[in-house]
C-alpha positions in Angstrom: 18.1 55.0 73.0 16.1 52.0 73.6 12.5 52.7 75.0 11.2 56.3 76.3 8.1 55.4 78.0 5.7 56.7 81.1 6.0 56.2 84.6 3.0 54.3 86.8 1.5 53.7 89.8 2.6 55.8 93.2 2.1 59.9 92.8 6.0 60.5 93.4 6.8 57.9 90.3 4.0 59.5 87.7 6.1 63.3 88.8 8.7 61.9 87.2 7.4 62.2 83.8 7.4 66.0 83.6 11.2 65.8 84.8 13.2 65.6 81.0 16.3 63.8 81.4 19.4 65.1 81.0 20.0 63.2 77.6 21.4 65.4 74.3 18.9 63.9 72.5 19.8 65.8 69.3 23.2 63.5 69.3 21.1 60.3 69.2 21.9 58.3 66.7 18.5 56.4 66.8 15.7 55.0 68.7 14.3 51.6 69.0 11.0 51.0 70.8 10.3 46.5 71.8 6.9 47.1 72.5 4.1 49.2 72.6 3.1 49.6 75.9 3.2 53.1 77.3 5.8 52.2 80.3 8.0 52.1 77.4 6.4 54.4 74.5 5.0 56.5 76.4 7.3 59.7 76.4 8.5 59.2 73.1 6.7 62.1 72.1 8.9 64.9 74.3 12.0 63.4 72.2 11.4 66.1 69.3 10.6 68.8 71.5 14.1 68.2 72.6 15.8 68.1 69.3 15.9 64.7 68.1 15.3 64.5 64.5 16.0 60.9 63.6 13.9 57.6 63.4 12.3 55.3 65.3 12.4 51.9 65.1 9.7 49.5 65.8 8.0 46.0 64.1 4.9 46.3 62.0 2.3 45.5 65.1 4.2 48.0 67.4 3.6 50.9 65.0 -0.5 50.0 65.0 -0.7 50.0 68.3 1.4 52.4 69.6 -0.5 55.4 67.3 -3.5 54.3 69.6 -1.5 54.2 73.0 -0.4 57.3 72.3 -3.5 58.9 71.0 -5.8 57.4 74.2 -2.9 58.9 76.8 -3.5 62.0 75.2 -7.0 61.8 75.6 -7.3 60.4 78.8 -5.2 62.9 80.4 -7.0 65.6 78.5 -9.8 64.5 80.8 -8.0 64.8 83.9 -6.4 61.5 84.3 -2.9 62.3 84.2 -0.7 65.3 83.1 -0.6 66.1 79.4 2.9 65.8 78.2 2.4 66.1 74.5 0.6 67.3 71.5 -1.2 65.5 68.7 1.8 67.4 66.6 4.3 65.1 68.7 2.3 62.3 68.1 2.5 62.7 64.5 5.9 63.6 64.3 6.6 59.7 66.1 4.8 58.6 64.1 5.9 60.0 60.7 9.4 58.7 62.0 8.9 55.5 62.9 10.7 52.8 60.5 9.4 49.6 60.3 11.7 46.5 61.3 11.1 42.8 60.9 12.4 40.2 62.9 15.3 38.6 61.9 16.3 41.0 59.4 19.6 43.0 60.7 19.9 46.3 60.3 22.2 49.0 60.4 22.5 52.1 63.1 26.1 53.9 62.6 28.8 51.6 63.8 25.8 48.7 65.5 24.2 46.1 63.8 20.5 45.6 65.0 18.6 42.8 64.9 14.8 41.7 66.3 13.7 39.3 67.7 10.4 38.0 69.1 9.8 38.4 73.0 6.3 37.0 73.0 5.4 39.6 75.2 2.5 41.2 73.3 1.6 41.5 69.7 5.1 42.9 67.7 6.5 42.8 71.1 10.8 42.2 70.6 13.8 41.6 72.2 16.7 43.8 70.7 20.8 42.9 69.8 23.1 45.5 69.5 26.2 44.6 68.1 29.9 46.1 66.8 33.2 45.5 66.2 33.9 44.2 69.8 30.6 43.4 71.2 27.5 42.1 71.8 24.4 43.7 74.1 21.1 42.4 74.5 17.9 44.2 75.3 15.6 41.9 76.8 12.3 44.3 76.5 9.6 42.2 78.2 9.9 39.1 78.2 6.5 37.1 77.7 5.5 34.4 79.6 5.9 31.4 77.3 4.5 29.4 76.3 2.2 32.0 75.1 -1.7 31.9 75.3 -2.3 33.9 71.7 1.3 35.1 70.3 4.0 33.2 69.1 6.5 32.1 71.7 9.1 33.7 73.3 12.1 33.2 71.2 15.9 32.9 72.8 19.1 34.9 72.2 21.9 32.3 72.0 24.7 34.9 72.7 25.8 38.4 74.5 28.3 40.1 76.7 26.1 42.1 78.2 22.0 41.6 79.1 20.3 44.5 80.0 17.4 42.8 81.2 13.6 43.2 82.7 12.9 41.7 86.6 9.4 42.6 87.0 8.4 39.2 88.3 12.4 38.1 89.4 10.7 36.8 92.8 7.8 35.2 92.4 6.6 32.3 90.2 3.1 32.4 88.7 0.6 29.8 90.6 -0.8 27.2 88.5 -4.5 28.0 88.1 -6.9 26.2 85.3 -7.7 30.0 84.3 -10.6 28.8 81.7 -12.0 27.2 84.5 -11.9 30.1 87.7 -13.5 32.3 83.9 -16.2 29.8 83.6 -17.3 29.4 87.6 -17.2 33.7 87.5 -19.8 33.3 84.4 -21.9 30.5 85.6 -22.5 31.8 89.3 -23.8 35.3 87.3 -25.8 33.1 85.2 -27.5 31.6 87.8 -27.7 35.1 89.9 -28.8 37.2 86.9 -26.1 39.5 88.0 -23.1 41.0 86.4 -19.7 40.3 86.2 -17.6 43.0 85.5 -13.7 42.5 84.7 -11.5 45.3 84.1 -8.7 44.8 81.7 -5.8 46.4 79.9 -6.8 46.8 76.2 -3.3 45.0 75.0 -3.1 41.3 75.1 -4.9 40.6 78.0 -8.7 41.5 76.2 -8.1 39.2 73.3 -6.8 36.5 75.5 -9.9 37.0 77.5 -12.2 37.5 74.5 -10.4 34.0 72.7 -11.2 32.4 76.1 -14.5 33.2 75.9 -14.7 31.8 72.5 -13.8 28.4 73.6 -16.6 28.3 76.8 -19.0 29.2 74.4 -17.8 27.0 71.8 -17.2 23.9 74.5 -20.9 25.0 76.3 -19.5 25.6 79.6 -21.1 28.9 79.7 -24.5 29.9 78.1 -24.3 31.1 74.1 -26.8 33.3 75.1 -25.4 35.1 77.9 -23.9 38.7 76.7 -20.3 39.8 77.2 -19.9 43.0 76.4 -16.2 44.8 75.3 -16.9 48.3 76.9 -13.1 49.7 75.8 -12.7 51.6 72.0 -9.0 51.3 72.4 -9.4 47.4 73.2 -11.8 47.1 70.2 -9.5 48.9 68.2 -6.5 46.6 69.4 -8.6 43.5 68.5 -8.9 44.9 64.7 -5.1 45.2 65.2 -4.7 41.7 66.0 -6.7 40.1 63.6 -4.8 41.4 60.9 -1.5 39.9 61.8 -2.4 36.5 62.1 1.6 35.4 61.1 1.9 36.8 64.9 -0.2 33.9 66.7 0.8 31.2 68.1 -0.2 27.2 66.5 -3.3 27.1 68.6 -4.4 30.5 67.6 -3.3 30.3 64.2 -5.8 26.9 63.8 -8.8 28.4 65.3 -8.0 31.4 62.9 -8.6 29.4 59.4 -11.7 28.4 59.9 -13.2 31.2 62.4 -13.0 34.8 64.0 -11.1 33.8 67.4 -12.5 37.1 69.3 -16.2 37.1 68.1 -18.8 34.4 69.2 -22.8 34.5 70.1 -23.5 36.9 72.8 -20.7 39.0 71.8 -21.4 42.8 72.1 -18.7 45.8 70.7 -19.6 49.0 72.6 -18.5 51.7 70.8 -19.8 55.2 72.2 -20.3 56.3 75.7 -24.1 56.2 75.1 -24.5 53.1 74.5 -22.3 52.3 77.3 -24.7 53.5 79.8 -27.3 51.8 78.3 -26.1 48.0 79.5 -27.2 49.4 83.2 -30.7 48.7 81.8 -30.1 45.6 80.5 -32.1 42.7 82.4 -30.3 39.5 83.1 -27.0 38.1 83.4 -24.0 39.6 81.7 -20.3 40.0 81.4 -18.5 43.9 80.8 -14.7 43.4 80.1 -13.5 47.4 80.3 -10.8 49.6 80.9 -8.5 50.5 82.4 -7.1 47.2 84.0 -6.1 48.9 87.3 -9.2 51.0 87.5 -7.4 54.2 87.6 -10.3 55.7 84.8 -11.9 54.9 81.9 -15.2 53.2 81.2 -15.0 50.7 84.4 -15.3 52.9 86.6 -19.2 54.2 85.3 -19.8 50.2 85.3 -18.5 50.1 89.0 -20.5 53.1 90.3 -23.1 51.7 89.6 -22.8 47.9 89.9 -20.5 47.5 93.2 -23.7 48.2 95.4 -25.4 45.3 94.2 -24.3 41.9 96.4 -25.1 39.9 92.8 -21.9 41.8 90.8 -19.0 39.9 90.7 -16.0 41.8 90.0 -13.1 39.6 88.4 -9.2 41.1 88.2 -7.0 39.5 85.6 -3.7 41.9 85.9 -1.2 43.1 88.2 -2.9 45.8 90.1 -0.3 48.7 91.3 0.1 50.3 94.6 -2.6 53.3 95.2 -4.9 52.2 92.2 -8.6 51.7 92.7 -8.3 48.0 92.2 -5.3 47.6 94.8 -7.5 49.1 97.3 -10.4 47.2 96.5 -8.4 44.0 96.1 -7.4 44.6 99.8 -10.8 45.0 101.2 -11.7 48.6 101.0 -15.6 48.6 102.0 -15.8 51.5 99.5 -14.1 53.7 96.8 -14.1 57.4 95.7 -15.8 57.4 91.9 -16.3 60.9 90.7 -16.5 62.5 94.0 -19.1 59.8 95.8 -18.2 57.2 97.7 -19.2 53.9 96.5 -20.0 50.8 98.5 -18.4 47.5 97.4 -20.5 45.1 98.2 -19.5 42.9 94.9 -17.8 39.0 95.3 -14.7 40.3 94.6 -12.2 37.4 92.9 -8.7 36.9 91.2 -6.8 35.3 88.4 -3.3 35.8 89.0 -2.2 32.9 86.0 -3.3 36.0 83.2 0.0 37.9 82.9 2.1 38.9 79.7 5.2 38.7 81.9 7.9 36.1 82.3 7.6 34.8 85.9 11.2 33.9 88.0 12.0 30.5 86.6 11.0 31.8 82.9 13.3 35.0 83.0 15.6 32.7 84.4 15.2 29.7 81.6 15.6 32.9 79.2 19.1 33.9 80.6 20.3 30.7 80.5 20.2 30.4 76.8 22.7 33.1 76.8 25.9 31.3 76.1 29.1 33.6 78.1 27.5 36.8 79.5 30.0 39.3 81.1 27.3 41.5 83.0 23.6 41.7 83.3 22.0 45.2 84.4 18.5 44.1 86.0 15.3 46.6 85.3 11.9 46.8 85.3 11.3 45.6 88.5 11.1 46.6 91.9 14.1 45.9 93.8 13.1 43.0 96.1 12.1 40.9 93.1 15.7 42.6 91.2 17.4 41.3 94.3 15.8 38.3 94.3 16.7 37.5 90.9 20.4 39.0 90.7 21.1 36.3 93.2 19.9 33.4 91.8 21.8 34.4 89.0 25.1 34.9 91.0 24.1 31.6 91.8 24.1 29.9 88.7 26.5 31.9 87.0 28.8 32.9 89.5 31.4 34.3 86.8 28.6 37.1 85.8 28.5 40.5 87.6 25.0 41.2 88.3 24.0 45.3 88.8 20.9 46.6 89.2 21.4 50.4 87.9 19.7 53.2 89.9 17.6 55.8 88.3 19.7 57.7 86.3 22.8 55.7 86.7 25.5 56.5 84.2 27.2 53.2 82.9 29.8 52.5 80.3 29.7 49.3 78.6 
């Protein structure tokens, strides 16, 4: 099994994750996990209340971070957000099994030979090759969107006969926005204001890209050193310790700033650790910048941070990710004059912006560049996407490789390879 994660976004796709699929789970040979993100570690919990027994594999980075990911779901929907699907015992029991991989270093799973390699998607993110006596199958995972703003890039598989690979953005391309720039304008109009600028953002990848950033405006004076930016999110704190212990993970930029300082901390930088002092920043007189999750606004700390600040025409409220169909931030991205936050409605009378360049995915012509590394593939199976931007993609691949049969598998779609 590659991947067992969590369903999100619409109602009728988050049901799915109480419905156990009809897998014998007990005959698994083994698991492998490419990243730590909960769409695809996310029910890797339920796999020994079904019977499996074995390991799981994962790189160094995916192993710290998906102990929090798990730990936070099971928190989070503990409080309400979400259904809770597992125990701390099931957490344990993943992560007592998980075996560490590195790239590069083949492995072997019965009759398969396993090898990692580096998707540049997120920190210890990986792209996976199966391979046996007859031949070879490649497991994109998520493919990062190289070149890479913090983590090492992307690296390419030179060979397969059959790609199993993600689609998420297979129909769009990502616009070309000077994204240190649009950060610096948000900060300097709040400056200027004494307002706030709130951003919400996913605690993985996208905070320390944001908080590295904000290094460099600092550093370069295009924003005030003075002017606070507080990191409202424990789990994206604790993901920031993650990543500044794995600096062989960045990329040549990162990796320079690194030797000679700490490329998430800078003057006016502020760590909020407990919910008390969280609500304490509402008393805090001038201008400011809370980076909190979760990126979609579908709970966590922003939401307390937009109850109360939305009202105020001075907030600015920035997104920097993909926002999902019925989230909080959809609606609001689409002009909703207010919002339900803990049973009151909330007027949003916040500038509200967009940075659409911030995204961890390959976009069309960078999944595509990927797949045409790929010397003589058979088939490719596109996934992890939504089936205009699968369609989208599948032809354009017919198109340039017209001798490979493109499927796009349904849910539960039994294939032999």
């Amino acid at each position: 099994m590659v991947d067992f994660g969590m369903f999100q976004g619409l109602p009728e796709l988050q049901e799915l994750n109480g419905k156990i699929p009809q897998i014998p789970f007990s005959k698994l040979t083994g698991v492998l996990l490419t990243h730590a993100h909960l769409d695809h570690c996310g029910r890797l919990p339920i796999l020994y209340r079904q019977g499996y027994s074995g390991k799981i594999y994962m790189t160094k980075a995916t192993r710290e971070i998906l102990e929090l990911t798990l730990l936070d779901t099971l928190k989070l929907a503990r409080h309400g957000e979400g259904p809770v699907l597992f125990s701390e015992q099931d957490v344990s029991s993943v992560l007592r099994s998980a075996s560490i991989v590195d790239y590069h270093v083949p492995f072997q799973l019965g009759s398969v030979t396993v090898e990692f390699f580096d998707a540049g998607h997120i920190l210890g993110s990986a792209s996976i090759v199966l391979t046996d006596a007859t031949k070879k199958i490649v497991f994109s995972g998520d493919i990062g969107n190289f070149p890479e703003d913090i983590v090492r890039p992307t690296e390419f598989i030179k060979e397969a006969d059959s790609i199993i690979m993600e689609s998420t953005y297979g129909d769009r391309l990502h616009p070309v926005e000077d994204v240190d720039a649009l950060l610096g304008e948000q900060v300097k109009a709040i400056e200027q204001s004494g307002g706030t600028l709130l951003i919400p953002s996913f605690s993985i990848e996208r905070t320390q890209d944001l908080l590295h950033r904000f290094d460099h405006l600092k550093t370069s004076r295009k924003i005030a050193a003075q002017t606070k930016i507080y990191l409202d999110s424990p789990m994206g704190s604790s993901v920031t310790d993650i990543y500044e212990k794995h600096p062989e993970l960045y990329n040549d930029e990162l990796s320079e700033h690194a030797r000679h300082d700490n490329p998430f901390n800078f003057q006016g930088f502020h760590e909020v650790r407990d919910s008390k002092e969280s609500q304490s920043i509402h008393h805090e007189i001038g201008p400011k910048v809370i980076i909190a999750g979760s990126g979609m606004m579908n709970g966590g700390r922003i939401l307390s941070h937009a109850k109360f600040y939305l009202p105020s025409p001075s907030t600015r409220l920035l997104f920097v990710g993909f926002q999902a169909e019925g989230t909080m931030g959809r609606r609001i991205i689409e002009g909703a004059e207010y919002v339900l936050i803990d049973g009151t409605e909330v007027l949003v009378r916040a500038e509200v912006a967009v940075i659409h360049a911030l995204s961890a995915h390959a976009d069309q012509k960078q999944l595509l560049d990927w797949f045409g590394h790929i010397s003589s593939p058979q088939k490719v199976f596109l996934v992890h996407g939504e089936n205009p931007a699968r369609e989208v993609l599948g032809d354009l691949i017919k198109h340039i490789a017209p001798k490979v049969k493109v499927h796009m598998p349904d849910y539960e779609e039994e294939i032999s390879l």
